[in-house]
MARZA-687597 format. One record per residue (C-alpha): chain; x, y, z; residue number from 0. Coordinates in steps of 0.25 Angstrom, whole numbers. Each point is the difference from the previous one (the first is absolute). Last residue first. Example, Ala and Ser with C-alpha at 12.3 -4.5 7.8 and 13.67 -1.06 7.14 Angstrom:
<atoms>
<atom chain="A" px="55" py="-4" pz="29" resi="1"/>
<atom chain="A" px="-6" py="-14" pz="2" resi="0"/>
</atoms>
This chain:
<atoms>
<atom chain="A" px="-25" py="-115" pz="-30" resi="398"/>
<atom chain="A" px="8" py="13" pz="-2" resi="397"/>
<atom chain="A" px="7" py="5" pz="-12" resi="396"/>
<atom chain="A" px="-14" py="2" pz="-7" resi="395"/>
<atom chain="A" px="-8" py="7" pz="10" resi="394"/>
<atom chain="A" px="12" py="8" pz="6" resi="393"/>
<atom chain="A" px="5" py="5" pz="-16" resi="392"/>
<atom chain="A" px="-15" py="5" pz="-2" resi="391"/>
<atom chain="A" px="-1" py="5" pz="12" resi="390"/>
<atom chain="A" px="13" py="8" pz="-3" resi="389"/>
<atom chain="A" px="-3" py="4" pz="-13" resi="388"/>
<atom chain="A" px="-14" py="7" pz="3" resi="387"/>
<atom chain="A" px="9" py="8" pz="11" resi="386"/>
<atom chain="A" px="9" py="3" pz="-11" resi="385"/>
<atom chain="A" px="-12" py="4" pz="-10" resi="384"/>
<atom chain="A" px="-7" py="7" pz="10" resi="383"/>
<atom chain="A" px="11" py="9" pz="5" resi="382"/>
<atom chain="A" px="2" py="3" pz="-16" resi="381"/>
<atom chain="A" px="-15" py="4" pz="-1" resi="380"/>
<atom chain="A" px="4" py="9" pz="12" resi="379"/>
<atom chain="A" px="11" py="6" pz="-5" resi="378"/>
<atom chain="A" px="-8" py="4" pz="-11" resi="377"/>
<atom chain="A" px="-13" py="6" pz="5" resi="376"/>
<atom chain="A" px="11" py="7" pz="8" resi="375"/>
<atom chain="A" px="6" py="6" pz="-13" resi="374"/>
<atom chain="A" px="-13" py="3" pz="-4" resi="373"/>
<atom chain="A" px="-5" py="6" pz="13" resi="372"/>
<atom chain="A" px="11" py="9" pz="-1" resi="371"/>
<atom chain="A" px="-3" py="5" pz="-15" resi="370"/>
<atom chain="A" px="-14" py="2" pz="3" resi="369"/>
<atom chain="A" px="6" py="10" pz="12" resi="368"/>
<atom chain="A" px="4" py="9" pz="-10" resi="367"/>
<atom chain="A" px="-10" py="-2" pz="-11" resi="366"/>
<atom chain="A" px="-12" py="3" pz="11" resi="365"/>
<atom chain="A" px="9" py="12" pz="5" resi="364"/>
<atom chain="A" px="0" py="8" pz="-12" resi="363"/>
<atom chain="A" px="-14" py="-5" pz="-4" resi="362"/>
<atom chain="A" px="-4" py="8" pz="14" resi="361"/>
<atom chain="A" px="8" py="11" pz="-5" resi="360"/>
<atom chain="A" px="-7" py="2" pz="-13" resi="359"/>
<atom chain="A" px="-14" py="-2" pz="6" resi="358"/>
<atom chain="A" px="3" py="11" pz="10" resi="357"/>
<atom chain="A" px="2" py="-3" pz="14" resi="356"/>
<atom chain="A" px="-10" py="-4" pz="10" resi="355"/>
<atom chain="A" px="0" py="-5" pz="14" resi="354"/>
<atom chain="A" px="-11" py="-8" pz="5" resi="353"/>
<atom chain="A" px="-7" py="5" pz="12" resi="352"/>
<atom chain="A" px="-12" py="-13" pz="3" resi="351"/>
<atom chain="A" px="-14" py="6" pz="0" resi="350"/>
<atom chain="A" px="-4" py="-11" pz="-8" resi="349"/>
<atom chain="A" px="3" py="-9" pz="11" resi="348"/>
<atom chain="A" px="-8" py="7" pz="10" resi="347"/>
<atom chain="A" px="-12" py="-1" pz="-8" resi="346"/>
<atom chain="A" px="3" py="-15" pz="-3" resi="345"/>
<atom chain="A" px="1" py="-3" pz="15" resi="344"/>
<atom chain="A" px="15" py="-6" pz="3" resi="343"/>
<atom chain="A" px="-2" py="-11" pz="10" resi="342"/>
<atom chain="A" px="8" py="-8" pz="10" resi="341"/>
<atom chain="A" px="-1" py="-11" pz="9" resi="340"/>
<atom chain="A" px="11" py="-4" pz="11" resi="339"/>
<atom chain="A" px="-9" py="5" pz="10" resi="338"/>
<atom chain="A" px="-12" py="-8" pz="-2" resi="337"/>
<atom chain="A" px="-14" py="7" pz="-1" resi="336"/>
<atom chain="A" px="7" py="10" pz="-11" resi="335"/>
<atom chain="A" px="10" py="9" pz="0" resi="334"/>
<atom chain="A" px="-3" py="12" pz="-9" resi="333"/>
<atom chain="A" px="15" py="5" pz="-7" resi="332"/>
<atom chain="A" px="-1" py="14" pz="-5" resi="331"/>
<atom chain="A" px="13" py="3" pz="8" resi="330"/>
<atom chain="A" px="8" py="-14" pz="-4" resi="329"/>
<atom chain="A" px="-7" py="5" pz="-16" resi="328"/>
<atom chain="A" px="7" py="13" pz="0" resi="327"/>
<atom chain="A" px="14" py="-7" pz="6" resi="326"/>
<atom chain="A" px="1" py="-10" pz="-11" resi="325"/>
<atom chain="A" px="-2" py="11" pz="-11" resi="324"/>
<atom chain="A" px="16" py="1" pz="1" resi="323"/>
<atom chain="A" px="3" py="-14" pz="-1" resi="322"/>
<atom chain="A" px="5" py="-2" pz="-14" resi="321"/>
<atom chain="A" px="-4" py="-10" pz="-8" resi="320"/>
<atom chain="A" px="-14" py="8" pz="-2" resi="319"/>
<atom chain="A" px="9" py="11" pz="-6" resi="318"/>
<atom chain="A" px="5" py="-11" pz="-9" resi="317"/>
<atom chain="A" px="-13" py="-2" pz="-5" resi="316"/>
<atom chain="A" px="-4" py="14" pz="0" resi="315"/>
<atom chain="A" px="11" py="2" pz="-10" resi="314"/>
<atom chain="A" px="-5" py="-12" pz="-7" resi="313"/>
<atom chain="A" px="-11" py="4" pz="-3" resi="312"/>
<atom chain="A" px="2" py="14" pz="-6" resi="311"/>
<atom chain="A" px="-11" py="10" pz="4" resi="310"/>
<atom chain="A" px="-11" py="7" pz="-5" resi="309"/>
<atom chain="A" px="-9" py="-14" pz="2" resi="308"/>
<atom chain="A" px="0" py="-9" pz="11" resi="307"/>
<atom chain="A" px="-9" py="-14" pz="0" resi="306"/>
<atom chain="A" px="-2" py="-6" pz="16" resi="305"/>
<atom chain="A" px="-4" py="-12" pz="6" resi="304"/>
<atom chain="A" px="-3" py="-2" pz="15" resi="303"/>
<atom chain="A" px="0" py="-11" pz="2" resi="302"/>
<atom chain="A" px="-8" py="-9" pz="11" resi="301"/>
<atom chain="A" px="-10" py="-1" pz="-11" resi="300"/>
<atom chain="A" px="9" py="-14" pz="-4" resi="299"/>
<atom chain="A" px="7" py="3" pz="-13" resi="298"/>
<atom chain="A" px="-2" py="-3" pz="-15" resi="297"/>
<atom chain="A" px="10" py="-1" pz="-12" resi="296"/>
<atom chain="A" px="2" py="6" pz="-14" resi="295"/>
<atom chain="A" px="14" py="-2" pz="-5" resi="294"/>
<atom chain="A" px="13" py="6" pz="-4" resi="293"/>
<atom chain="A" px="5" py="-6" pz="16" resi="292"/>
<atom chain="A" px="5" py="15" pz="1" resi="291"/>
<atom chain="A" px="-12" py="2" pz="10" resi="290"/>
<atom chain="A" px="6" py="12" pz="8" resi="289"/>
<atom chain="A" px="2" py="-2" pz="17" resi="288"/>
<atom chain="A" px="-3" py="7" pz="11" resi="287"/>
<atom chain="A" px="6" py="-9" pz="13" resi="286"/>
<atom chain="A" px="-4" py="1" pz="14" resi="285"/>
<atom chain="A" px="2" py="13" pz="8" resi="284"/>
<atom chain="A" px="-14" py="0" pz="8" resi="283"/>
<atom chain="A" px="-1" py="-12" pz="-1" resi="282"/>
<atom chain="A" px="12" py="-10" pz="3" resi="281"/>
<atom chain="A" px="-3" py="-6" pz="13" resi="280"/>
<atom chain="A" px="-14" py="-5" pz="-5" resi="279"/>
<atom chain="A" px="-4" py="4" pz="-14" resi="278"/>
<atom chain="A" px="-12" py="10" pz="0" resi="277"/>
<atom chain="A" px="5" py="12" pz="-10" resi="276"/>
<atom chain="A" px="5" py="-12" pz="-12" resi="275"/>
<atom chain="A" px="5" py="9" pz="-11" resi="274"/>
<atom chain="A" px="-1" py="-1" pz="-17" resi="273"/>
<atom chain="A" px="3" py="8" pz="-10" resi="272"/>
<atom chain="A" px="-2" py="-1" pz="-14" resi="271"/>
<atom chain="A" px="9" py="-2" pz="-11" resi="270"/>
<atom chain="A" px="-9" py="-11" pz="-8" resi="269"/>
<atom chain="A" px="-13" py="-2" pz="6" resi="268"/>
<atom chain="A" px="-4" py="-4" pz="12" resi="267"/>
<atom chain="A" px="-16" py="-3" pz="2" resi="266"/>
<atom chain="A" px="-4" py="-1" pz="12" resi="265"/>
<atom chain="A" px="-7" py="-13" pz="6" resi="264"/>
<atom chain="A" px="-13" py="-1" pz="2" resi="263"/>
<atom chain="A" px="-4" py="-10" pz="-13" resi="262"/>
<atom chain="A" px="11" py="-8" pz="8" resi="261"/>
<atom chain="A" px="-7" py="-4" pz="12" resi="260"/>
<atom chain="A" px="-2" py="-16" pz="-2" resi="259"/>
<atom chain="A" px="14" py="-1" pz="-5" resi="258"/>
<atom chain="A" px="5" py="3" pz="15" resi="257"/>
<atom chain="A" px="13" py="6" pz="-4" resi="256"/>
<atom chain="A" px="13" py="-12" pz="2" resi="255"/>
<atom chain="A" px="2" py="-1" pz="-13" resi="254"/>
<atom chain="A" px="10" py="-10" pz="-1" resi="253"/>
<atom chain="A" px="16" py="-2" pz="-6" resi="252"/>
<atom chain="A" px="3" py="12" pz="12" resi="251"/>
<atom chain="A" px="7" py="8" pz="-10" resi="250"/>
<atom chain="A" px="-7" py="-3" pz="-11" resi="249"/>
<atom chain="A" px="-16" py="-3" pz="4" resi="248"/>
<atom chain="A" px="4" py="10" pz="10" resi="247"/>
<atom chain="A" px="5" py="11" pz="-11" resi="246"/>
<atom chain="A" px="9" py="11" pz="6" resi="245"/>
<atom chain="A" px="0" py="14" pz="2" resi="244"/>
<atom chain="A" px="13" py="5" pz="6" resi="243"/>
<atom chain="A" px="10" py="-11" pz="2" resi="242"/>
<atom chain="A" px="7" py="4" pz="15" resi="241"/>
<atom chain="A" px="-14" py="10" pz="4" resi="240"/>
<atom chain="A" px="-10" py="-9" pz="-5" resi="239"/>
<atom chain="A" px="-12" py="2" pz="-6" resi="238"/>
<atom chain="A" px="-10" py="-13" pz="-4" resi="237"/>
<atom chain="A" px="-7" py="-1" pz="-12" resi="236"/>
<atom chain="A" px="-11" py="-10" pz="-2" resi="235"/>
<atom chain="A" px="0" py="-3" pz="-17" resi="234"/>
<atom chain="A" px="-15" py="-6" pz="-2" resi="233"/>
<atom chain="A" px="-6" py="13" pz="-9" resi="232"/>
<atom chain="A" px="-13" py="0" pz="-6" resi="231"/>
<atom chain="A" px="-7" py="-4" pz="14" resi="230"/>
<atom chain="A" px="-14" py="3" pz="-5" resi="229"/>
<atom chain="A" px="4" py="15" pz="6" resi="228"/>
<atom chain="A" px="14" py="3" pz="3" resi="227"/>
<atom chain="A" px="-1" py="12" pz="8" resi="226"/>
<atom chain="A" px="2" py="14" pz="-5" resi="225"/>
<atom chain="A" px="4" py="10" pz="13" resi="224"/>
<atom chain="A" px="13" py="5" pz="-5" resi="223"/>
<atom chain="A" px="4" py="11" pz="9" resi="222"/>
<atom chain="A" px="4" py="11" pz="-9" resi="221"/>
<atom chain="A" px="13" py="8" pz="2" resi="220"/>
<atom chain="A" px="9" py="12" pz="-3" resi="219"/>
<atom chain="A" px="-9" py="8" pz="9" resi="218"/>
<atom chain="A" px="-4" py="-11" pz="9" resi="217"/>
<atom chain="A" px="14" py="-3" pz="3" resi="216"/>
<atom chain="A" px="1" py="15" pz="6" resi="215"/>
<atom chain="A" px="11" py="10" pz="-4" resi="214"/>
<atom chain="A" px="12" py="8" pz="3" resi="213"/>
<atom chain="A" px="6" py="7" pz="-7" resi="212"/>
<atom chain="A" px="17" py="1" pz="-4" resi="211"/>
<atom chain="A" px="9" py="11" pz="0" resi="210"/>
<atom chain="A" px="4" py="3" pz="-16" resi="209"/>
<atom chain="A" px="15" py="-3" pz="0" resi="208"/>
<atom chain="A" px="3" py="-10" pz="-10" resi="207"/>
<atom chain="A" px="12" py="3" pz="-10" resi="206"/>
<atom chain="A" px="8" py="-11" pz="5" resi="205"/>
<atom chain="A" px="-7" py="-12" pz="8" resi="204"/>
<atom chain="A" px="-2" py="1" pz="14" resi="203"/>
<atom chain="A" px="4" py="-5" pz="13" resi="202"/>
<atom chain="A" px="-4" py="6" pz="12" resi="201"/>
<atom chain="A" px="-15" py="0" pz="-4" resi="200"/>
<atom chain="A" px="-7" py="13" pz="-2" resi="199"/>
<atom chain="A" px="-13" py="4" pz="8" resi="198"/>
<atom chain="A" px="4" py="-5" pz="14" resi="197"/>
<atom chain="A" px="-9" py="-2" pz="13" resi="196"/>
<atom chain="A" px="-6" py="-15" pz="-6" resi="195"/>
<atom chain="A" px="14" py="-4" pz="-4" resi="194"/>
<atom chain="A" px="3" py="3" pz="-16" resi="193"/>
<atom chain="A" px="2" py="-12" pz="-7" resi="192"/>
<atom chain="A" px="13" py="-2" pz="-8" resi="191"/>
<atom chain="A" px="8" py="-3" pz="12" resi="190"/>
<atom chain="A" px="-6" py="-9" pz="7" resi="189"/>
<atom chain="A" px="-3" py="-9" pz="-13" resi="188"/>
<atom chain="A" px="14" py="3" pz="-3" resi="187"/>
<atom chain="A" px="3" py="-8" pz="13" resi="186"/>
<atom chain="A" px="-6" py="-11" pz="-2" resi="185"/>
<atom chain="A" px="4" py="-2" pz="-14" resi="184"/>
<atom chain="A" px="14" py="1" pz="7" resi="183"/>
<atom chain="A" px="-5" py="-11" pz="10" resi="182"/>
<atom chain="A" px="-5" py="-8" pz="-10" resi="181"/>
<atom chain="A" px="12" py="-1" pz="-9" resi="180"/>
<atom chain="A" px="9" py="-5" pz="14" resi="179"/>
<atom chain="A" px="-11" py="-9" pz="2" resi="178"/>
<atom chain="A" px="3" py="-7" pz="-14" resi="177"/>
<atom chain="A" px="14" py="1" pz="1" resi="176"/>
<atom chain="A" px="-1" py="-8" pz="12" resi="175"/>
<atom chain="A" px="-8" py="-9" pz="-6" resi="174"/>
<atom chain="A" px="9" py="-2" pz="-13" resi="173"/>
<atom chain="A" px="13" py="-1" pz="12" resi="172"/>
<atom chain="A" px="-10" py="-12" pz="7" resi="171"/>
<atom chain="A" px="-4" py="-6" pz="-11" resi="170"/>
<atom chain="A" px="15" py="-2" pz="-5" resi="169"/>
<atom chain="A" px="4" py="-6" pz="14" resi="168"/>
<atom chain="A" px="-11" py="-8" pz="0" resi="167"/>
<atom chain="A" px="6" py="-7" pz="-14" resi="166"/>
<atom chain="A" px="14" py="-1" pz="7" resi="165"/>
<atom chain="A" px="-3" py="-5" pz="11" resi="164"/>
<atom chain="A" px="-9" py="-11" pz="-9" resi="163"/>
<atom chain="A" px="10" py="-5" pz="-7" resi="162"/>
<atom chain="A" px="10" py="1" pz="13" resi="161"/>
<atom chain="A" px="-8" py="-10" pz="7" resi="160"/>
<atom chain="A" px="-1" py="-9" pz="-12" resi="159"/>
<atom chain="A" px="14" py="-1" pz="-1" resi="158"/>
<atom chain="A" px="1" py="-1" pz="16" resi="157"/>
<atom chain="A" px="-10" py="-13" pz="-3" resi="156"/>
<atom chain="A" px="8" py="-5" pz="-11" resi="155"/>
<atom chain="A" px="13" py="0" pz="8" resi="154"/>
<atom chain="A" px="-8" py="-6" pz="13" resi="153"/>
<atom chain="A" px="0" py="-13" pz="-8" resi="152"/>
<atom chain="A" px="-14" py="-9" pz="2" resi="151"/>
<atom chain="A" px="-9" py="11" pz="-6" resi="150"/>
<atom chain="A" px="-12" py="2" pz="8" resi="149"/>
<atom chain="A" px="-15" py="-6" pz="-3" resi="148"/>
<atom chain="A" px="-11" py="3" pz="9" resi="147"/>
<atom chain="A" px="-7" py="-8" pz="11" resi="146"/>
<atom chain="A" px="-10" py="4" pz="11" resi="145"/>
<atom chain="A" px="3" py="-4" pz="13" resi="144"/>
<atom chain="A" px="2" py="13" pz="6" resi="143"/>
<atom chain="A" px="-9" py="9" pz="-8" resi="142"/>
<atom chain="A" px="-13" py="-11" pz="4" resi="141"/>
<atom chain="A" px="6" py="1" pz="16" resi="140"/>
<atom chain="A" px="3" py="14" pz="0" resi="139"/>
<atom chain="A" px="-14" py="4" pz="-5" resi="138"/>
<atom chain="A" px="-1" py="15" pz="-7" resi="137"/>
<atom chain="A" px="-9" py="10" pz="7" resi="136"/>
<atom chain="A" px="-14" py="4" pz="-4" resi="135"/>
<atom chain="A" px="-5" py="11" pz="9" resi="134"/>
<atom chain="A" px="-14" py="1" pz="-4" resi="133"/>
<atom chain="A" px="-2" py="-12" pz="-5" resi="132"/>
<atom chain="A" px="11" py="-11" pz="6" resi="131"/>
<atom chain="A" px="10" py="-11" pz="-2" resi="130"/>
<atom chain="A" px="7" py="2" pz="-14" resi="129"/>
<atom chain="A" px="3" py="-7" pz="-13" resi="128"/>
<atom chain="A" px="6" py="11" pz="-5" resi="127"/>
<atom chain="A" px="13" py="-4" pz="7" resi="126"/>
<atom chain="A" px="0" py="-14" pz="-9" resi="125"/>
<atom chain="A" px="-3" py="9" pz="-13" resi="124"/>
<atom chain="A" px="8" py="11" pz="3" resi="123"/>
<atom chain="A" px="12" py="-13" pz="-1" resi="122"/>
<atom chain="A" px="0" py="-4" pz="-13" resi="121"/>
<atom chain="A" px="-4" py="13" pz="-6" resi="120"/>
<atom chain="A" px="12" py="5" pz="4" resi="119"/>
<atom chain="A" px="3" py="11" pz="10" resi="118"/>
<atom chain="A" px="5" py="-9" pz="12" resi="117"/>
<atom chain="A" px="11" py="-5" pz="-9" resi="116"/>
<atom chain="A" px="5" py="10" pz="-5" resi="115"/>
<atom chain="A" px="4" py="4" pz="16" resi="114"/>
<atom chain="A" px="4" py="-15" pz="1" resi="113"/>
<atom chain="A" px="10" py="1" pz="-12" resi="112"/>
<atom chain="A" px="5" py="13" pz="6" resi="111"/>
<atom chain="A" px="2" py="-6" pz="13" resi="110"/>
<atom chain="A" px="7" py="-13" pz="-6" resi="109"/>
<atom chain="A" px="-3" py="-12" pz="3" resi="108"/>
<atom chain="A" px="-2" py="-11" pz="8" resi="107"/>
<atom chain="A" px="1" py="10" pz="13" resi="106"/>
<atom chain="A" px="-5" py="13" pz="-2" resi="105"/>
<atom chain="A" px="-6" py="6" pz="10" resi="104"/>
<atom chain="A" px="-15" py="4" pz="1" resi="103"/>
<atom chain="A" px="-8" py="12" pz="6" resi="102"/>
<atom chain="A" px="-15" py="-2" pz="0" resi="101"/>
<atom chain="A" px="-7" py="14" pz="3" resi="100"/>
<atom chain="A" px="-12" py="3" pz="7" resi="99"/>
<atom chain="A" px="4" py="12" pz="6" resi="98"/>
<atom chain="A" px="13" py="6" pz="5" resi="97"/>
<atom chain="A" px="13" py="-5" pz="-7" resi="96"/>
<atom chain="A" px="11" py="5" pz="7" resi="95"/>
<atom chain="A" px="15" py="4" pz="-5" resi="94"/>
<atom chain="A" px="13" py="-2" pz="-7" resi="93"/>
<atom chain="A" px="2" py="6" pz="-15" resi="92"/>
<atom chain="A" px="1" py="-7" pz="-15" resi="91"/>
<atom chain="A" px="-14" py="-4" pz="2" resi="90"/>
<atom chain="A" px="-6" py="-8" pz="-10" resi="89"/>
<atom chain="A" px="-16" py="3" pz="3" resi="88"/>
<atom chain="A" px="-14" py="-5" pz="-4" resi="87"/>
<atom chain="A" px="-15" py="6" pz="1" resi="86"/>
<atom chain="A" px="-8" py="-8" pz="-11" resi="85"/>
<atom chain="A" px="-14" py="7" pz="3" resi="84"/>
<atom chain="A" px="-3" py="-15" pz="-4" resi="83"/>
<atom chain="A" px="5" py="-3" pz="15" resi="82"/>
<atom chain="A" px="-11" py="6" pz="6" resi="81"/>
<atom chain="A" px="8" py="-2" pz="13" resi="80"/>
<atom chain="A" px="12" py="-8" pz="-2" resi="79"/>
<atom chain="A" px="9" py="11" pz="-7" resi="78"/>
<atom chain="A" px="13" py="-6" pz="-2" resi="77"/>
<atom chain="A" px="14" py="5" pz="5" resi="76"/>
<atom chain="A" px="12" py="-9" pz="-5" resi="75"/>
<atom chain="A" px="14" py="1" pz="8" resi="74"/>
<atom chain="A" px="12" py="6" pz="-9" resi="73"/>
<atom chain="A" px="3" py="10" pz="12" resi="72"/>
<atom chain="A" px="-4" py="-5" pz="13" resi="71"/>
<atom chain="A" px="-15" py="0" pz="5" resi="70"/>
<atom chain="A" px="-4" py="1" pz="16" resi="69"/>
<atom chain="A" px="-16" py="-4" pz="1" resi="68"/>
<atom chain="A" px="-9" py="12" pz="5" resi="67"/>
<atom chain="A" px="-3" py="6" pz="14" resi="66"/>
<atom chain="A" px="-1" py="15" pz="-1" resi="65"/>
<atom chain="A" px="10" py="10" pz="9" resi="64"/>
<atom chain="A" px="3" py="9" pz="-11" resi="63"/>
<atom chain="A" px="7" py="4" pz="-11" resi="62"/>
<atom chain="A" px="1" py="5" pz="-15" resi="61"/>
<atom chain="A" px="9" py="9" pz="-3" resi="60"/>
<atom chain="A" px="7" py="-10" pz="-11" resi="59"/>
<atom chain="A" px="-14" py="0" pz="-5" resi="58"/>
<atom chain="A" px="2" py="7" pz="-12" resi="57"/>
<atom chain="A" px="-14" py="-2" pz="-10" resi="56"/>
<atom chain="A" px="-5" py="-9" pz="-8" resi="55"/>
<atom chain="A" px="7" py="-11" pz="2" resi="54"/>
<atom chain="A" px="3" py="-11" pz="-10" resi="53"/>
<atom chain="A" px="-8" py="-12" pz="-4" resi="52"/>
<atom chain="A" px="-7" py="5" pz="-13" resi="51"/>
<atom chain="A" px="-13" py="-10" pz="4" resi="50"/>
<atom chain="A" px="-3" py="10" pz="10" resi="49"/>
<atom chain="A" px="8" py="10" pz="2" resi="48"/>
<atom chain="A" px="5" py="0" pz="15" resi="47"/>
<atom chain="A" px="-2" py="8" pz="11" resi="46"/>
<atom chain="A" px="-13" py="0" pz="2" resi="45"/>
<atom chain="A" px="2" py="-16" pz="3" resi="44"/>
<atom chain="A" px="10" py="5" pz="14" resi="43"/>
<atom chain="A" px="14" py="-2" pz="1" resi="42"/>
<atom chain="A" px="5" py="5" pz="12" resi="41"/>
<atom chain="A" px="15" py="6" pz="1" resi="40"/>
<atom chain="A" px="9" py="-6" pz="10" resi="39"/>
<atom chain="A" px="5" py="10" pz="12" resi="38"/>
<atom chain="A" px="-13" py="-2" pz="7" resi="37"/>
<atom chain="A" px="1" py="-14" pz="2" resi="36"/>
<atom chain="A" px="-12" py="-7" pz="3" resi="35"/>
<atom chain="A" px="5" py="-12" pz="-6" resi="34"/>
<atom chain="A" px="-7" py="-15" pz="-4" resi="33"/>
<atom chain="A" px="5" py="-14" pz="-4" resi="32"/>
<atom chain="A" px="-9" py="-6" pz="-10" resi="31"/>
<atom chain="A" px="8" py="-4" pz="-11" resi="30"/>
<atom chain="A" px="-5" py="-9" pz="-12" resi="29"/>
<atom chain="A" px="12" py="-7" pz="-5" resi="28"/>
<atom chain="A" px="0" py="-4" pz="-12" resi="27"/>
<atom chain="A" px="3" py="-12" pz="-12" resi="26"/>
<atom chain="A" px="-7" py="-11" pz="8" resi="25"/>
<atom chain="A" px="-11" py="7" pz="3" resi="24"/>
<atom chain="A" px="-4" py="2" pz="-13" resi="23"/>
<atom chain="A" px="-1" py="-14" pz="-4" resi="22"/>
<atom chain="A" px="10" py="-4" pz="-10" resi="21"/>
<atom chain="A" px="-1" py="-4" pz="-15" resi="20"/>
<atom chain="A" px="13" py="0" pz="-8" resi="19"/>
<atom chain="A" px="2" py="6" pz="-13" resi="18"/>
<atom chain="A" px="6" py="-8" pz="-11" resi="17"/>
<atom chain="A" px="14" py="4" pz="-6" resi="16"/>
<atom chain="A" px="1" py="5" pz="-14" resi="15"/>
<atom chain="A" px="12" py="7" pz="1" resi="14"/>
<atom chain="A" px="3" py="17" pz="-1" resi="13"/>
<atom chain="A" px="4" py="6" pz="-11" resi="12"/>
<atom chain="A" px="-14" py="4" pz="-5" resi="11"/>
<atom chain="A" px="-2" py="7" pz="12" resi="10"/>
<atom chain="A" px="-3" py="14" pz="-7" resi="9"/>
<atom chain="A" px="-5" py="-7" pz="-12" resi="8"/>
<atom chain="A" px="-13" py="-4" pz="8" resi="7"/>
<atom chain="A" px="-6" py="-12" pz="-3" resi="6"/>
<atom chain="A" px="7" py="-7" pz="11" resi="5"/>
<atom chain="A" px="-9" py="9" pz="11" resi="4"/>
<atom chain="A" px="-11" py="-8" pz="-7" resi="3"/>
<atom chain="A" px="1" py="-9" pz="15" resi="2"/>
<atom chain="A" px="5" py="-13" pz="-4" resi="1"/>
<atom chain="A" px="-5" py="-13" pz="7" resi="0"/>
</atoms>
C-alpha cells in the first residue's frame, strides 16, 4: 500500500516501495522509569502548546522534587489525558515528565517519524478512542496493538522526518512573529490610553496636545434594549475575547441558544458593543467586543449591549483591548452566592470613566493602530494556511 506521500513532488525521487504494517508496539519503547531529580526540569501539560508542540514558556528554571517519568533528548511526550487537547512534545533537552503523559522511544523507526506519527489522523483516532467521561484518558492496550503503516527503509522515514522538521519549523518562526506583532500592539495599546490618574497618554501624535476628559460609557452610549420579538433574527452571537464576536452556528457549526427563547434575545446590530457582567472567573473584566460580523444577530439577555454615538468606534474599541477600565469594574464588582461569580450592575456600568480626546485624535489613533491589527490579521491568516498545510500533509501522508 502507498501512502499519497508519493504524490508529492518534493519526494518524487524517491522509489516506490510499499509500506510495511507493524503494531505500534513493535516500533517503541514506552518508558516508565521515573525521577525526582531536582536538577532536571519538569515538563508539565501547561507548559506546552497544544497541537503546536513546543513550549510555551522557559522552563530551564524549572525544578522540583515532583515524581514524573525520566525523558532523554529525542524521546516523544504525548498528552494521554484528554488526549484530543493534542498535548505532544520532541524535546531536544533531558528532563521529567509530570502528569499523565506517555513517553515513547523510538525503536523501529526513527524518532521524528514516530513523533509525526502520533499526530496523524491514523493514530488520534485509536487514542481518541478513550476510557472514561469526565476524565477521559487514552488506553494503552487499544494504542498498543494497533497497527499503522511505516516505511520499511529508515532513509525514507528520516526523509519524512526532516519534511515535516522543516515545515514546523516555518510555523513556528510565523508564530513567533506573530506574538512578537502582538505584544508591540500591546504596548501601544498601553501607551496610547491615558491611565485612570493621567489626562495625556505618554505617547502621542504631533500636533496634539489638548489634555484629555474624561467621560462616562453612558454619555457616549445607549444600552440597546430592543428584543427580537417573533424571533426575526436566528443568528446567536457569542463574544469572545481571542476572536471577538463570533457566530455559534459558525464558529461552533451549531447554535447552541435555547431556540425556544429567542423572541427575548437582544438585538445586535452592526458595530455595537457587547459584554457579558456575570461570567464566572472572567466577570468583572471579561471581554467588550464590537459586532464587525456586517450582520444583524441576537444575544442571550445576560448581555449587556451597548450603541455609542459622539465617538469614533473603533478608538473605544481598542481602548476596550486595553486593560485600563479593568480596574473600575474589579472595584464595582458585586459577588454573588458563589464566590467565583461576578457581576457589573447596569447603573454602575454606565458610570464607567472613559477617557476622551477629540474626534480628530481618536481617528488618529484608530488608523494607527488599524494598520497593526492588519498586518497581524495577516500573519495570522498565513499561520492558519501553514498549520492547515500540515494536517492536511499528516492526513494524506500517513495511513
Amino acid at each position: 500500500m502507498l501512502p499519497l506521500f508519493y504524490l508529492i513532488s518534493h519526494y518524487s525521487n524517491l522509489p516506490f516501495r510499499a509500506w510495511e504494517q507493524r503494531k505500534f508496539i513493535e516500533i517503541i519503547n514506552r518508558l516508565s522509569k521515573t525521577s525526582n531529580s531536582s536538577i532536571l526540569p519538569k515538563v508539565e501539560y501547561e507548559d506546552i502548546i497544544a497541537e503546536e508542540g513546543r513550549l510555551n514558556k522557559d522552563i530551564s528554571n524549572k525544578f522540583d522534587s515532583r515524581k514524573g517519568i525520566l525523558f532523554q533528548p529525542k524521546n516523544i511526550l504525548y498528552g494521554k489525558l484528554r488526549p484530543y487537547l493534542k498535548n505532544w512534545l520532541y524535546p531536544d533537552f533531558k528532563g521529567v515528565a509530570v502528569g499523565d503523559f506517555w513517553v515513547f522511544e523510538a525503536i523501529e523507526a526513527t524518532p521524528r517519524f514516530i513523533y509525526n506519527l502520533i499526530q496523524s489522523d491514523s493514530y488520534q483516532k485509536v487514542a481518541n478512542d478513550t476510557a472514561g467521561t469526565k476524565m477521559p484518558r487514552s488506553d494503552w492496550t487499544k494504542v498498543s496493538n494497533s497497527s499503522f503503516f511505516i516505511p520499511k527503509e529508515s532513509s525514507e522515514q528520516k526523509r519524512i522526518g526532516t519534511f515535516f522538521k522543516q515545515l514546523d519549523h516555518t510555523i513556528t518562526l510565523h508564530q513567533r512573529k506573530l506574538d512578537t506583532l502582538k505584544l508591540i500592539k500591546k504596548g501601544f495599546l498601553q501607551q496610547m490610553f491615558p491611565n485612570s490618574e493621567e489626562k495625556v497618554p505618554r505617547l502621542r501624535f504631533a500636533d496634539f496636545d489638548r489634555e484629555w476628559e474624561q467621560c462616562k460609557l453612558g454619555e457616549i452610549s445607549d444600552k440597546v434594549i430592543e428584543k427580537n420579538k417573533e424571533s426575526i433574527y436566528f443568528e446567536t452571537l457569542t463574544n469572545s475575547a481571542e476572536y471577538g464576536i463570533i457566530s455559534q452556528r459558525e464558529f461552533f457549526n451549531k447554535d447552541i441558544s435555547n431556540e425556544k427563547n429567542l423572541n427575548g434575545y437582544y438585538i445586535v446590530r452592526e458595530n455595537d458593543f457587547v459584554y457579558n457582567p456575570r461570567i464566572s472567573n472572567y466577570a468583572p473584566v471579561g471581554p467588550i467586543k464590537r459586532n464587525k460580523l456586517g450582520r444583524i444577530g441576537i444575544v442571550s439577555p445576560l448581555y449587556y449591549v451597548f450603541r455609542t454615538f459622539n465617538t469614533n468606534q473603533s478608538f473605544l474599541e481598542y481602548y476596550f483591548d486595553g486593560t485600563v477600565w479593568h480596574n473600575f469594574m474589579l472595584l464595582n464588582g458585586d459577588s454573588g452566592a458563589r464566590a467565583d461569580r461576578f457581576a457589573i450592575k447596569d447603573l454602575v456600568l454606565k458610570e464607567m470613566p472613559i477617557p476622551y480626546s477629540t474626534l480628530h485624535e481618536q481617528e488618529k489613533i484608530s488608523s494607527f493602530l488599524d494598520e497593526i491589527t492588519i498586518i497581524i490579521n495577516l500573519h495570522q491568516n498565513k499561520l492558519k494556511k501553514l498549520s492547515s498545510l500540515k494536517k492536511a500533509y499528516l492526513q494524506n501522508m500517513f495511513i
